[in-house]
Predicted model as a PDB file, atoms N, CA, C, CB and O in Angstrom, pLDDT in the B-factor column:
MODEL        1                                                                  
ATOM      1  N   UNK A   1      10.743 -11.043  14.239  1.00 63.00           N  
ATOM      2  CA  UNK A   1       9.408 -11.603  14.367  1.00 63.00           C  
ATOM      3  C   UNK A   1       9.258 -12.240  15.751  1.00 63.00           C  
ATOM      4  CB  UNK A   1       9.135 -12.642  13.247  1.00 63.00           C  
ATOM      5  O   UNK A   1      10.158 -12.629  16.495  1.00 63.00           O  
ATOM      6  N   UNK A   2       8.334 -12.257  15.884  1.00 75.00           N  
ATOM      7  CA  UNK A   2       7.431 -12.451  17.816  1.00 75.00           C  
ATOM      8  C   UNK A   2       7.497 -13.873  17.197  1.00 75.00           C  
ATOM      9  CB  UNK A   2       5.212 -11.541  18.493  1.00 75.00           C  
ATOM     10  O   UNK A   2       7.428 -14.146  15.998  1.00 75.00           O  
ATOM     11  N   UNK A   3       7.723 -15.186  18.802  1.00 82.00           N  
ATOM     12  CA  UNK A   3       7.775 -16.145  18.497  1.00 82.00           C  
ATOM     13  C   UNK A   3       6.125 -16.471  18.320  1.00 82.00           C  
ATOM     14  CB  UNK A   3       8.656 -16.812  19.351  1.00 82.00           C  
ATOM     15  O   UNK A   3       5.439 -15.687  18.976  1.00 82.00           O  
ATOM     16  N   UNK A   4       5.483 -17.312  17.683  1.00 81.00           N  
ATOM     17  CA  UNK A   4       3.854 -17.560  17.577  1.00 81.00           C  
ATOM     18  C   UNK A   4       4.028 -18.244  18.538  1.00 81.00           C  
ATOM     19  CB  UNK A   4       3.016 -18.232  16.323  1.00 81.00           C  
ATOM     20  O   UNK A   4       5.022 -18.860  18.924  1.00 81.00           O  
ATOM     21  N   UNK A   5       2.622 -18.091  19.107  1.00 88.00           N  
ATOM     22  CA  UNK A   5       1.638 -18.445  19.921  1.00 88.00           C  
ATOM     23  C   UNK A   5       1.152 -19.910  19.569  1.00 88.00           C  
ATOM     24  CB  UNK A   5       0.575 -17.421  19.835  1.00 88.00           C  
ATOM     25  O   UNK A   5       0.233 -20.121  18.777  1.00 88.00           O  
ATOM     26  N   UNK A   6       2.075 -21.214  20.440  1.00 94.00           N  
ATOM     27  CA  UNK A   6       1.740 -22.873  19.697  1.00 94.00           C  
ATOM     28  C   UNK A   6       0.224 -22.880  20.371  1.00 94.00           C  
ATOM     29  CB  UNK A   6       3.023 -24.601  20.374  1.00 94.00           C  
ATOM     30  O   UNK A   6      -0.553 -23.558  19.699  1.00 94.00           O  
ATOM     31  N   UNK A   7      -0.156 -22.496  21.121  1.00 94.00           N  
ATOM     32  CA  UNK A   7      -1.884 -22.614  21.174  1.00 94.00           C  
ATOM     33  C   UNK A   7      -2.755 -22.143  19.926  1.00 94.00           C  
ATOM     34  CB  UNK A   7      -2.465 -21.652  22.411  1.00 94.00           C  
ATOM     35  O   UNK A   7      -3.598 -22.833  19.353  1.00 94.00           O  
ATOM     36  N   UNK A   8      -2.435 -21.000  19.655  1.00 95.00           N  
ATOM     37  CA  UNK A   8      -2.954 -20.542  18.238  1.00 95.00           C  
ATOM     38  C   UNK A   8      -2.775 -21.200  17.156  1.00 95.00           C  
ATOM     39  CB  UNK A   8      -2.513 -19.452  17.866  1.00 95.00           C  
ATOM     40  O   UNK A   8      -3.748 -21.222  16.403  1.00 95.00           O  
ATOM     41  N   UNK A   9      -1.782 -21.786  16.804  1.00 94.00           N  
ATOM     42  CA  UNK A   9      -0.640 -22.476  16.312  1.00 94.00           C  
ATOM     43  C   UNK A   9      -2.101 -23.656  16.194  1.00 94.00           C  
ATOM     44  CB  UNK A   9       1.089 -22.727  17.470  1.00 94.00           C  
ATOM     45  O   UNK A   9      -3.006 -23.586  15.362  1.00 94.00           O  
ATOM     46  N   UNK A  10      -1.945 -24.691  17.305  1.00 96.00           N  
ATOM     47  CA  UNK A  10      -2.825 -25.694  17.201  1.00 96.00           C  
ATOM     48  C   UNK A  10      -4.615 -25.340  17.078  1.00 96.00           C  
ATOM     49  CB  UNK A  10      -2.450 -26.500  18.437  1.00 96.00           C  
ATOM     50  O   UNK A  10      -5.418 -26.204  16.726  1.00 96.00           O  
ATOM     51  N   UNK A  11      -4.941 -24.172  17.375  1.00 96.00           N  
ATOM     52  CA  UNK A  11      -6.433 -23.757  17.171  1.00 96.00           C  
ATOM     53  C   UNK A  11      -6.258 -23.939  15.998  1.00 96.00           C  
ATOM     54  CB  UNK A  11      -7.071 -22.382  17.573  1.00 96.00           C  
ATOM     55  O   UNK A  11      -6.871 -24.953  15.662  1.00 96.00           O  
ATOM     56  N   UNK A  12      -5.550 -23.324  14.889  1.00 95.00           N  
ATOM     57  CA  UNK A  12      -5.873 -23.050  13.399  1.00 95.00           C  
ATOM     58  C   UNK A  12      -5.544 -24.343  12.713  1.00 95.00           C  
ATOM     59  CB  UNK A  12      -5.000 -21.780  12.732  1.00 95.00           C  
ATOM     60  O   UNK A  12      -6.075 -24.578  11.627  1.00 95.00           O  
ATOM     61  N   UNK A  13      -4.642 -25.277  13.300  1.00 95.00           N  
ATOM     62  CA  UNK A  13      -4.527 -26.418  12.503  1.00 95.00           C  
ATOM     63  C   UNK A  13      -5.811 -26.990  13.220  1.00 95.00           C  
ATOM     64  CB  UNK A  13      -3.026 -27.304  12.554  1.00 95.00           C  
ATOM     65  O   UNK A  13      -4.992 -27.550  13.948  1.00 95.00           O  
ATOM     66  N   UNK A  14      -6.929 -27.355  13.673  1.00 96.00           N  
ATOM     67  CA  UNK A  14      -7.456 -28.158  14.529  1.00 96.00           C  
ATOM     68  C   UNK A  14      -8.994 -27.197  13.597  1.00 96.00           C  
ATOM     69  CB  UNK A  14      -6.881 -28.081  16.533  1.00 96.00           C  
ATOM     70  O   UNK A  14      -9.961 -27.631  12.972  1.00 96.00           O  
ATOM     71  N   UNK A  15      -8.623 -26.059  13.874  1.00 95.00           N  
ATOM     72  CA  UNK A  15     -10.084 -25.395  13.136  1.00 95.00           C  
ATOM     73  C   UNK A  15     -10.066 -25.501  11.524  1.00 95.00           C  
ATOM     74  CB  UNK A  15     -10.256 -23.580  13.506  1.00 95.00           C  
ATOM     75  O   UNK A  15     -11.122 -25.583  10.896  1.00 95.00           O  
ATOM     76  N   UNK A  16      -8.977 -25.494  10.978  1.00 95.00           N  
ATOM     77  CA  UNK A  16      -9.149 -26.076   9.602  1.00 95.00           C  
ATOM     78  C   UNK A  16      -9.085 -27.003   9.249  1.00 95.00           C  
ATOM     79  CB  UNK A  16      -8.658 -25.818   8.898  1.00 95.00           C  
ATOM     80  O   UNK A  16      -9.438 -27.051   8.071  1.00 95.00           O  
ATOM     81  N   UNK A  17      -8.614 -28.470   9.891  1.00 95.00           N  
ATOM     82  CA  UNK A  17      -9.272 -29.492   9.885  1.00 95.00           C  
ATOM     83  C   UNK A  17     -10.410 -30.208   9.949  1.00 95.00           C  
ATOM     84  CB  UNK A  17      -8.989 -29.714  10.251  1.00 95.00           C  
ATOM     85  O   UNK A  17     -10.772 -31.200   9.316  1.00 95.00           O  
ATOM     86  N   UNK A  18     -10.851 -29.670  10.670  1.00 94.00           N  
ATOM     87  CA  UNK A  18     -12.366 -29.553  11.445  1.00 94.00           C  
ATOM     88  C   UNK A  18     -13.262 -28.883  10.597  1.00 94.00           C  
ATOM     89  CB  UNK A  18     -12.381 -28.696  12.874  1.00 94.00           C  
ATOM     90  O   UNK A  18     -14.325 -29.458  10.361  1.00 94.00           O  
ATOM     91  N   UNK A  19     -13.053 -27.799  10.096  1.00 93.00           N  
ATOM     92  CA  UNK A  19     -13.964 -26.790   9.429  1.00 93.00           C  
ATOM     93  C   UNK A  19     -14.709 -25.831  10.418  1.00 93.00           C  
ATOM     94  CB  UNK A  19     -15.033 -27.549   8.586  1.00 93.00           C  
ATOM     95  O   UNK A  19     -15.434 -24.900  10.069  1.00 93.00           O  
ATOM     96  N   UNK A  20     -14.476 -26.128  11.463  1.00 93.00           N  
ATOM     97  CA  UNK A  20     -15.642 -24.859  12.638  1.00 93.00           C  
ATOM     98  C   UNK A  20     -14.686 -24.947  13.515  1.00 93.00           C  
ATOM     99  CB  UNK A  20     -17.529 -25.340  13.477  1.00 93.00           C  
ATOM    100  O   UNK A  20     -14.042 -25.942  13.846  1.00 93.00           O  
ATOM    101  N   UNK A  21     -14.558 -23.016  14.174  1.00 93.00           N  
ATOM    102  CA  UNK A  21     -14.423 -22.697  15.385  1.00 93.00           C  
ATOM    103  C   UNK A  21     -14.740 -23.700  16.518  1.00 93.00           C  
ATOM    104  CB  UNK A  21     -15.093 -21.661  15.481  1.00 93.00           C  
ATOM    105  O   UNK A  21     -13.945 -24.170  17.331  1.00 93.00           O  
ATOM    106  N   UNK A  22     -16.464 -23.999  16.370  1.00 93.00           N  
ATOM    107  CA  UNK A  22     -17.062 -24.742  17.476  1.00 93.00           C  
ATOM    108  C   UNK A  22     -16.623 -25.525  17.898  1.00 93.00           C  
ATOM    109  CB  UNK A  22     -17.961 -25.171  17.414  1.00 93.00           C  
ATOM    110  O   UNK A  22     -16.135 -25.663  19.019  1.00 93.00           O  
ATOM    111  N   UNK A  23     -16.754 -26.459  16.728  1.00 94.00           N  
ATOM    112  CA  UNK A  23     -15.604 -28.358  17.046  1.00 94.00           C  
ATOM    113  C   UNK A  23     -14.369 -27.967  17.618  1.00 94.00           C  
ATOM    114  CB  UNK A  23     -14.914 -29.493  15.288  1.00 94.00           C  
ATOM    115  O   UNK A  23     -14.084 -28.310  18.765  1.00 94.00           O  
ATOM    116  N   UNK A  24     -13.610 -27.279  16.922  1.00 95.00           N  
ATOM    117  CA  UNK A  24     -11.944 -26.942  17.595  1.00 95.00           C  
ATOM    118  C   UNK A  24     -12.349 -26.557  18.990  1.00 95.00           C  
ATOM    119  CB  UNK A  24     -10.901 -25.447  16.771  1.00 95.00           C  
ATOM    120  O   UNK A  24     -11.915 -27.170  19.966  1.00 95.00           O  
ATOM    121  N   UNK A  25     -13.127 -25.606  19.081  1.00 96.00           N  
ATOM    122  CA  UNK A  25     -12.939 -25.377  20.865  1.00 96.00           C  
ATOM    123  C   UNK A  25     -13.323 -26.608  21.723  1.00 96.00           C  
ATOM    124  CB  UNK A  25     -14.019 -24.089  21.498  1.00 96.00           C  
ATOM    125  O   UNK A  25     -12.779 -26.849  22.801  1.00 96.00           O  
ATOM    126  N   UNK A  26     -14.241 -27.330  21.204  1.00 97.00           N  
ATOM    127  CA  UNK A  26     -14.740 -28.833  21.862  1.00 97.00           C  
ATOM    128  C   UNK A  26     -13.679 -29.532  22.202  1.00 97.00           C  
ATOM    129  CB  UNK A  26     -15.566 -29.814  20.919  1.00 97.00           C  
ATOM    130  O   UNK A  26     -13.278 -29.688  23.355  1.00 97.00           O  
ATOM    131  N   UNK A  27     -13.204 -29.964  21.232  1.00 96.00           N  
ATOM    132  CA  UNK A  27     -11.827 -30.761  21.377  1.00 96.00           C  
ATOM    133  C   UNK A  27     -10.834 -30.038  22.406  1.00 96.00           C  
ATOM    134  CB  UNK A  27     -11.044 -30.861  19.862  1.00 96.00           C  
ATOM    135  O   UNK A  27     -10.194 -30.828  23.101  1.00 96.00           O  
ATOM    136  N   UNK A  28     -10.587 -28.647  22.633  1.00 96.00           N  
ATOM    137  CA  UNK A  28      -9.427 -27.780  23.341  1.00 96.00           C  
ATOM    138  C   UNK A  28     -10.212 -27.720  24.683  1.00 96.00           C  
ATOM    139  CB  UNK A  28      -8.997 -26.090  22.580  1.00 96.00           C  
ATOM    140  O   UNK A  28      -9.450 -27.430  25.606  1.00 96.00           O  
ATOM    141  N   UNK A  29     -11.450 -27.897  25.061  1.00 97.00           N  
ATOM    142  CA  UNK A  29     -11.854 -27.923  25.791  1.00 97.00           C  
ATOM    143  C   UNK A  29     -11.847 -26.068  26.014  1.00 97.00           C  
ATOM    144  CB  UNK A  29     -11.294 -28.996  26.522  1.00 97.00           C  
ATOM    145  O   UNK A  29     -11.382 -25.650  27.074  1.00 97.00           O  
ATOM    146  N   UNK A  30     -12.285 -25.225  25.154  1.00 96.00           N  
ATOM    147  CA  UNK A  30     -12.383 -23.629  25.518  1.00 96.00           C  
ATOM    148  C   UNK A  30     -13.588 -23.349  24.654  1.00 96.00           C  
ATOM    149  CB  UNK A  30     -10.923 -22.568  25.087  1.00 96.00           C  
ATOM    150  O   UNK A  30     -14.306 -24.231  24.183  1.00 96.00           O  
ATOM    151  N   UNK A  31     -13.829 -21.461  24.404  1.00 97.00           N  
ATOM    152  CA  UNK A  31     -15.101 -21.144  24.079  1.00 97.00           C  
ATOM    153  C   UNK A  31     -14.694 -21.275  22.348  1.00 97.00           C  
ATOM    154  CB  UNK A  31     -15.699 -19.532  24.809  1.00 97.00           C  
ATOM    155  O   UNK A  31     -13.613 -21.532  21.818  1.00 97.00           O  
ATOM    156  N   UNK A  32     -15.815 -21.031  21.850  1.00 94.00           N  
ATOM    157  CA  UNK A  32     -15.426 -20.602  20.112  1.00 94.00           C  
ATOM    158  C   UNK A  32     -15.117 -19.708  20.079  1.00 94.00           C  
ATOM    159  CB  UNK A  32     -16.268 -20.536  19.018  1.00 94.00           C  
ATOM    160  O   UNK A  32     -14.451 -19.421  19.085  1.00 94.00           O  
ATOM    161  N   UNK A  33     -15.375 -18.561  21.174  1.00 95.00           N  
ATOM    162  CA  UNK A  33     -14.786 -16.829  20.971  1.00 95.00           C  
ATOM    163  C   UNK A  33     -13.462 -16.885  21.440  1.00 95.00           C  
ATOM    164  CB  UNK A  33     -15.633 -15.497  21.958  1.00 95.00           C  
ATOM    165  O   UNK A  33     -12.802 -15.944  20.999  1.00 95.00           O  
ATOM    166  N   UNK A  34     -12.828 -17.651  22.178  1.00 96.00           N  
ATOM    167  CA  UNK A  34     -11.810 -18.146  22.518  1.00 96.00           C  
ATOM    168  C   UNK A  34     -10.598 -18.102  21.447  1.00 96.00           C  
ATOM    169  CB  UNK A  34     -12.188 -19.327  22.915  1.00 96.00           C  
ATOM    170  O   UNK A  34      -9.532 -17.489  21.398  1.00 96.00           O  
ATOM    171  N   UNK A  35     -11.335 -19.155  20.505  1.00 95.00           N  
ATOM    172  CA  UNK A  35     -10.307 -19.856  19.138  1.00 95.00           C  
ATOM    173  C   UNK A  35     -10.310 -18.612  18.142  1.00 95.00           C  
ATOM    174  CB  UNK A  35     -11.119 -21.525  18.155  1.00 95.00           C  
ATOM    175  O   UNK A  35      -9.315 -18.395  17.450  1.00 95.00           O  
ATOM    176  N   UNK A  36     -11.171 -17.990  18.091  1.00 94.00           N  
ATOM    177  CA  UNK A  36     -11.740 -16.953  17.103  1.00 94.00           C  
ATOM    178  C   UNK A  36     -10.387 -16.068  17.369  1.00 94.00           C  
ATOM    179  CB  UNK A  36     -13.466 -16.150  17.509  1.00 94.00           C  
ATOM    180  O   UNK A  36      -9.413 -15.911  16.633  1.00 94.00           O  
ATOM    181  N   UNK A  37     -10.665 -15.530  18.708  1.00 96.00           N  
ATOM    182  CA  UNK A  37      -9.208 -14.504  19.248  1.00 96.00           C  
ATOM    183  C   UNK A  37      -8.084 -14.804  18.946  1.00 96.00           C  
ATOM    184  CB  UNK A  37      -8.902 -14.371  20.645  1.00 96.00           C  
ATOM    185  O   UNK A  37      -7.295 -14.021  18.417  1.00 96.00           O  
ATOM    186  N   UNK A  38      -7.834 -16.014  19.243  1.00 96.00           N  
ATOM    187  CA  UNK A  38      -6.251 -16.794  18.973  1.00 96.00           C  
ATOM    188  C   UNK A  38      -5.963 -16.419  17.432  1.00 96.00           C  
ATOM    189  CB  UNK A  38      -6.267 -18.817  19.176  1.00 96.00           C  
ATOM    190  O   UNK A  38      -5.071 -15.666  17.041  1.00 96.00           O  
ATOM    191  N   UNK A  39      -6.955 -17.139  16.597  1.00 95.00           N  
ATOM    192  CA  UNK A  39      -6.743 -16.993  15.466  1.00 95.00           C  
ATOM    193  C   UNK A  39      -6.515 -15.437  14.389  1.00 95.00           C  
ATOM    194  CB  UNK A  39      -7.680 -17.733  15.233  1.00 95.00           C  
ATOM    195  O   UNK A  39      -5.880 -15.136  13.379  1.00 95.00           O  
ATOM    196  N   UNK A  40      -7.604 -14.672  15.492  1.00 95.00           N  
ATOM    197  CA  UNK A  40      -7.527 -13.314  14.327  1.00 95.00           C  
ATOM    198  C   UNK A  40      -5.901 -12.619  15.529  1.00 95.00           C  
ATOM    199  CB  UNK A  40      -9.785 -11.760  14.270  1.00 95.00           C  
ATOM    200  O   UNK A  40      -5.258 -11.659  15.105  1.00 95.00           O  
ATOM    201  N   UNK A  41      -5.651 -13.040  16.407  1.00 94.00           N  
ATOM    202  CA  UNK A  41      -4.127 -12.736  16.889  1.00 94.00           C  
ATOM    203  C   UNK A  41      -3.243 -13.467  15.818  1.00 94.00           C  
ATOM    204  CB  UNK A  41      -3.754 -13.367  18.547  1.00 94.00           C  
ATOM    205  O   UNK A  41      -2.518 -12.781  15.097  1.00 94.00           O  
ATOM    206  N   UNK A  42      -3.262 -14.275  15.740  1.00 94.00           N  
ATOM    207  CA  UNK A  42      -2.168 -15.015  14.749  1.00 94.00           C  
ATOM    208  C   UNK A  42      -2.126 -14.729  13.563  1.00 94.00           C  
ATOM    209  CB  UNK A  42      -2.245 -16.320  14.627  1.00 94.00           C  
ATOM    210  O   UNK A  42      -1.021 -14.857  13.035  1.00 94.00           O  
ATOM    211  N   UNK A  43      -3.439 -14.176  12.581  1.00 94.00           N  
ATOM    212  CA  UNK A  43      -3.213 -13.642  11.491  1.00 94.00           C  
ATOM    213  C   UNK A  43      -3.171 -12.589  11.673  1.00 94.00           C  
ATOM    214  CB  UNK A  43      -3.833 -13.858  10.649  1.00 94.00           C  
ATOM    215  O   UNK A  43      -2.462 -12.198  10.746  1.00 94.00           O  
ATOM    216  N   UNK A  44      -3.476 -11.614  12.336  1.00 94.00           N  
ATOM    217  CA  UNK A  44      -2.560 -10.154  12.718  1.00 94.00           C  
ATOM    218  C   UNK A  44      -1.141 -10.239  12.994  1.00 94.00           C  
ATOM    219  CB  UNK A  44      -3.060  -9.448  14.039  1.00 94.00           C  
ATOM    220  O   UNK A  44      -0.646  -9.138  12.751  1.00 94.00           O  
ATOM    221  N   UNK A  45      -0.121 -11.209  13.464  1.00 93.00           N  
ATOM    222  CA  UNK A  45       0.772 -11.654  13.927  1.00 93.00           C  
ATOM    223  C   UNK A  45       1.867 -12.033  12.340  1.00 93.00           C  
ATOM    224  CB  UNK A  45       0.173 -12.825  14.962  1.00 93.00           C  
ATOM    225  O   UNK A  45       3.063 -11.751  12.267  1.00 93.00           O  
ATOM    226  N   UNK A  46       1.166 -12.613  11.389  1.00 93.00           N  
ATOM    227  CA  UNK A  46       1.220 -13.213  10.518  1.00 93.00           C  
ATOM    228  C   UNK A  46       1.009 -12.120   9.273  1.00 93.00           C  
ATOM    229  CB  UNK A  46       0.374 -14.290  10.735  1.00 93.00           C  
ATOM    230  O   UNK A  46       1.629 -12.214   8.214  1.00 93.00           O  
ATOM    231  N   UNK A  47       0.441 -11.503   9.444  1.00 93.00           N  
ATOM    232  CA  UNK A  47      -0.212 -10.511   8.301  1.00 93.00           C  
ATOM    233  C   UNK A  47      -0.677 -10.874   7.135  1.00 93.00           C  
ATOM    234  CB  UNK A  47       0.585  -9.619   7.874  1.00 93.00           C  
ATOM    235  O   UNK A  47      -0.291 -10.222   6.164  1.00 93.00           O  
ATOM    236  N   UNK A  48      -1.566 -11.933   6.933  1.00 92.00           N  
ATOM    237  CA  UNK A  48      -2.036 -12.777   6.453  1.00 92.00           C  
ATOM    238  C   UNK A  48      -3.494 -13.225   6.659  1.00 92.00           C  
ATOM    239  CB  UNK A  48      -1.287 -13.480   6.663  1.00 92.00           C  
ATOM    240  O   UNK A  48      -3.743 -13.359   7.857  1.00 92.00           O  
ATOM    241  N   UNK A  49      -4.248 -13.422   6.069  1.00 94.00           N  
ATOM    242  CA  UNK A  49      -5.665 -14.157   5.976  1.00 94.00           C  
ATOM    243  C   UNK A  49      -5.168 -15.813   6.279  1.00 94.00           C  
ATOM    244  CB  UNK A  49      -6.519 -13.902   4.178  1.00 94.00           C  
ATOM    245  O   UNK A  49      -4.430 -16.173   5.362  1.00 94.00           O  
ATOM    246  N   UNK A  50      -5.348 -16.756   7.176  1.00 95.00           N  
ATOM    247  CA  UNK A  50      -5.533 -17.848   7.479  1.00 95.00           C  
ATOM    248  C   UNK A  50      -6.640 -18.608   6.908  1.00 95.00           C  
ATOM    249  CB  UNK A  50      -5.537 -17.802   8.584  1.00 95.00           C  
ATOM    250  O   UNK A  50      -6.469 -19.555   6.141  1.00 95.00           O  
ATOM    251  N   UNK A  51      -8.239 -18.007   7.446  1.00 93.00           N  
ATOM    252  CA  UNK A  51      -8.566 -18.584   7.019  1.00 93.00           C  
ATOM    253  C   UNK A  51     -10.025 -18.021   6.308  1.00 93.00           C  
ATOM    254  CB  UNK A  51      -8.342 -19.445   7.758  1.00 93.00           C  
ATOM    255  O   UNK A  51     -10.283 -16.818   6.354  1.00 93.00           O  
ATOM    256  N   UNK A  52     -10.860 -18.896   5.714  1.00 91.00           N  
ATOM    257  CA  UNK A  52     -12.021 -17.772   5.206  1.00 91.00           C  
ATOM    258  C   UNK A  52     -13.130 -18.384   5.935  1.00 91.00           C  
ATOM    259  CB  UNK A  52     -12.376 -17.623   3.381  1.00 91.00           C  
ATOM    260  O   UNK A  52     -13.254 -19.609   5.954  1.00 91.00           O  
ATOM    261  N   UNK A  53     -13.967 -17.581   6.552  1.00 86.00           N  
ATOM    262  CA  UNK A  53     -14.900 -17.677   7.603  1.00 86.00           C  
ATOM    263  C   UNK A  53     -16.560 -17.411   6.794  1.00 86.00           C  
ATOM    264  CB  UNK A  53     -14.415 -16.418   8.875  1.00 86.00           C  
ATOM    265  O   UNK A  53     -16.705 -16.245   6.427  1.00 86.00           O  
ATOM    266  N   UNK A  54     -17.318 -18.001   6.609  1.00 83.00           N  
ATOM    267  CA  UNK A  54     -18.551 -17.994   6.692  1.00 83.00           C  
ATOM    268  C   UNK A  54     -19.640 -18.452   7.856  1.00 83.00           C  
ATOM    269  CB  UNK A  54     -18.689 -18.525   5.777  1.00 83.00           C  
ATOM    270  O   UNK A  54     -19.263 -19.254   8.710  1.00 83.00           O  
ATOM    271  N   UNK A  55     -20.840 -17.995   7.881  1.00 80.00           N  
ATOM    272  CA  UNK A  55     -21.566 -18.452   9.340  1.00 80.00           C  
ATOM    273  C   UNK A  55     -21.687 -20.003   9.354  1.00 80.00           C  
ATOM    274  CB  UNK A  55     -23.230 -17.776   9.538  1.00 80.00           C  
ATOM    275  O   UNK A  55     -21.937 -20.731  10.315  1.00 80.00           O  
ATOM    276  N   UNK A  56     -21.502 -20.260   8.349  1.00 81.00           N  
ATOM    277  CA  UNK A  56     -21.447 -21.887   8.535  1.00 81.00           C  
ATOM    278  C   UNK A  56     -20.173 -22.760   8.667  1.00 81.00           C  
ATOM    279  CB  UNK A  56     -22.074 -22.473   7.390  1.00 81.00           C  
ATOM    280  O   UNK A  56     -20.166 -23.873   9.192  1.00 81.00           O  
ATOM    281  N   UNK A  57     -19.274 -22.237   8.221  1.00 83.00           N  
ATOM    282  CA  UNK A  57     -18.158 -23.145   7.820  1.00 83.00           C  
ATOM    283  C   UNK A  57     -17.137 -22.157   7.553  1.00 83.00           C  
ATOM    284  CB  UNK A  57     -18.448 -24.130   6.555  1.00 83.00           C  
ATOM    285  O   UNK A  57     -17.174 -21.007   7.114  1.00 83.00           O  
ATOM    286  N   UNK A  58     -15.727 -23.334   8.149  1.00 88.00           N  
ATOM    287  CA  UNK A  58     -14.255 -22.287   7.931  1.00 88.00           C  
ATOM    288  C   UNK A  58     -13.379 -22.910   6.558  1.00 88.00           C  
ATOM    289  CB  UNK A  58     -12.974 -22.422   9.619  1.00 88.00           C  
ATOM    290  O   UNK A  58     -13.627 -24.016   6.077  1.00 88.00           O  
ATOM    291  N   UNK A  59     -12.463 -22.110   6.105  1.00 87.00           N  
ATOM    292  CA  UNK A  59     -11.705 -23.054   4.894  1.00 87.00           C  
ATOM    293  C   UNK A  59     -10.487 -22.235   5.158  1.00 87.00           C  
ATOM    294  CB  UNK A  59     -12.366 -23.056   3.032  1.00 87.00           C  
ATOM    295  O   UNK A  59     -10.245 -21.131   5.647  1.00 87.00           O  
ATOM    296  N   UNK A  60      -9.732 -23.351   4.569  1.00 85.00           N  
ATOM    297  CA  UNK A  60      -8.349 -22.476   4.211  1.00 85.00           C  
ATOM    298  C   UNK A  60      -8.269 -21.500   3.374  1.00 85.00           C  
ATOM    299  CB  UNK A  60      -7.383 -23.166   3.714  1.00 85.00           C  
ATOM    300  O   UNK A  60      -8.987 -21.709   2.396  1.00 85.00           O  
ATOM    301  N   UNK A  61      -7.575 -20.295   3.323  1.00 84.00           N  
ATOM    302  CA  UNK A  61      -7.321 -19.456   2.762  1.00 84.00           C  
ATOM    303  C   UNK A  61      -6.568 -19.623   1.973  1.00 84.00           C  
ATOM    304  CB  UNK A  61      -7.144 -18.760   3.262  1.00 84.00           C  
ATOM    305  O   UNK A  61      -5.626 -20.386   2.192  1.00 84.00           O  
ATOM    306  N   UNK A  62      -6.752 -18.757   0.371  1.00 81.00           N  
ATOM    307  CA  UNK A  62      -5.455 -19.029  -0.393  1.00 81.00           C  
ATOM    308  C   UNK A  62      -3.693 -19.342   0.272  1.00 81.00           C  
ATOM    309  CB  UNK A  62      -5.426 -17.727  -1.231  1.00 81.00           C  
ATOM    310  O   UNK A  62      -2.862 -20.239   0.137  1.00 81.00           O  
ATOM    311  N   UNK A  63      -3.772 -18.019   1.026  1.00 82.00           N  
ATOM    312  CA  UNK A  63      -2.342 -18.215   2.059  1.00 82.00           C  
ATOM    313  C   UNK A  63      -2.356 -19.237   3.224  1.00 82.00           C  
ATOM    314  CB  UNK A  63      -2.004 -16.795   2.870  1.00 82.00           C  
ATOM    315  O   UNK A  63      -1.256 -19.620   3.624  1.00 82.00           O  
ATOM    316  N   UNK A  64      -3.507 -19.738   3.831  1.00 77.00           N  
ATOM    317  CA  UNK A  64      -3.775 -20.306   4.769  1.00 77.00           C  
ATOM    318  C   UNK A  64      -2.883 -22.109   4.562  1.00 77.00           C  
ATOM    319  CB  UNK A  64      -5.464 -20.109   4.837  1.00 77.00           C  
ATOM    320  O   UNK A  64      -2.998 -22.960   5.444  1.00 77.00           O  
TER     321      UNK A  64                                                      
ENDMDL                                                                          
END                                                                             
């Protein structure tokens, strides 16, 4: 296994805390398409659903 990516690493703890892409990139100081990438890299990475995405709001995933 590829070592993960601790930026991604901290997007997904920071975006599921948070509940939005948006806020997490605020805080990281980057875009939301930014965190979005990291994240669908890390659950491709992971082979796993992280997290569950609606236009409003993010949640943890069963596996997440």
């Amino acid at each position: 296994m590829k070592a993960m990516d601790i930026d991604a690493v901290k997007a997904f703890v920071l975006a599921a805390d948070l509940q939005s892409f948006t806020r997490a990139a605020d805080v990281l100081g980057t875009s939301q398409s930014a965190i979005s990438l990291k994240l669908q890299r890390l659950e491709e990475q992971l082979g796993r659903r992280l997290l569950d995405r609606t236009p409003r709001r993010v949640r943890l995933s069963a596996e997440g």
